[in-house]
N, C-alpha and C positions, 0 to 999 in steps of 0.2 A: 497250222498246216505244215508239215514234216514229206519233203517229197510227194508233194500232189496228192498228199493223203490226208484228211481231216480228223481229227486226234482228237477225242470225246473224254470229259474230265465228269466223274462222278464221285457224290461222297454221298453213303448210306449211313444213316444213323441206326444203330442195332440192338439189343437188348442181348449181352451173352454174359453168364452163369449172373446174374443178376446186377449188372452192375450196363451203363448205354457206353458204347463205342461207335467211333467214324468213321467208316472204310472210305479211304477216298483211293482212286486208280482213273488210271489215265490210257487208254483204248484207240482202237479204229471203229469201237461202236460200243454202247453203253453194257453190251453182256462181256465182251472184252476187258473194258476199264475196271468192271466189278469186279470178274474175275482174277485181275493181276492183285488188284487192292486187297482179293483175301488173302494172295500166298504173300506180298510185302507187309501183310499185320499178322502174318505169322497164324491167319484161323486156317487157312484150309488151301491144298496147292492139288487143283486137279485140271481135268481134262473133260471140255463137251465134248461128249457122243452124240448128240443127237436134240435137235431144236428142231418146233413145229410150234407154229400159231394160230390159232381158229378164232374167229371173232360165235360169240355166244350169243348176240342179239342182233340189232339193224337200228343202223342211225349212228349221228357223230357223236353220240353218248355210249354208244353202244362198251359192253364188255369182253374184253379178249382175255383169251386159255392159253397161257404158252408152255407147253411139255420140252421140258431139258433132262437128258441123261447125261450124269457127270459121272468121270470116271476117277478114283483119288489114285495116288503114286504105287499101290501094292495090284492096280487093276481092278478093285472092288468098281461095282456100276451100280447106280441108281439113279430113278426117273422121280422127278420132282413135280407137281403143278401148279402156276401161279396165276392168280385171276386178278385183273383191275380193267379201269378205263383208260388206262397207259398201258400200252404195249412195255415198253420198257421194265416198267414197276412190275408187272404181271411174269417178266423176266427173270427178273431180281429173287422175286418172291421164289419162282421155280425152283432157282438155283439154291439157295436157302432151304425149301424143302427138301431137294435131294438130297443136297448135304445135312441135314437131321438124320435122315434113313441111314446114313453110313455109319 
């Protein structure tokens, strides 16, 4: 914890141009952490626009939608969507989507 703040440490395992990579990044919350860990491994340095989360079903199994618009360094934007039983993961996934689109 860093100033009353709680600092989230993630590492993604990836599949890029065909070869697995670690993103690890360290946050004030897992979209955060993931986020800094792309632009320090050099895949991708952008900006959320815009997070929304809807759960898709009912119950502690249930499935969550999370829609992320990322913005890269030139201002291009795209919307991503990511589906799991972790909010998080379903996060991750988004932001990964968007960044394809770009």
């Amino acid at each position: 914890e860093k100033d009353n703040r709680t600092e989230i440490n993630v590492n993604v395992e990836l599949v890029k141009d065909g070869r697995e990579i670690v993103i690890s990044g360290n946050g004030n919350g897992p979209i955060d952490a993931f986020k800094k860990g792309l632009k320090e491994n050099n895949i991708a340095d952008i900006n959320i626009e815009f997070y929304n989360e809807n759960a898709l079903t009912k119950g502690s199994d249930s499935k969550a939608a999370a829609f992320i618009q990322v913005a890269d360094g030139t201002g291009q934007k795209r919307f991503g969507v990511g589906v799991d039983t972790n909010i998080a993961i379903a996060s991750i996934k988004a932001i990964i989507s968007a960044i394809n689109r770009i």
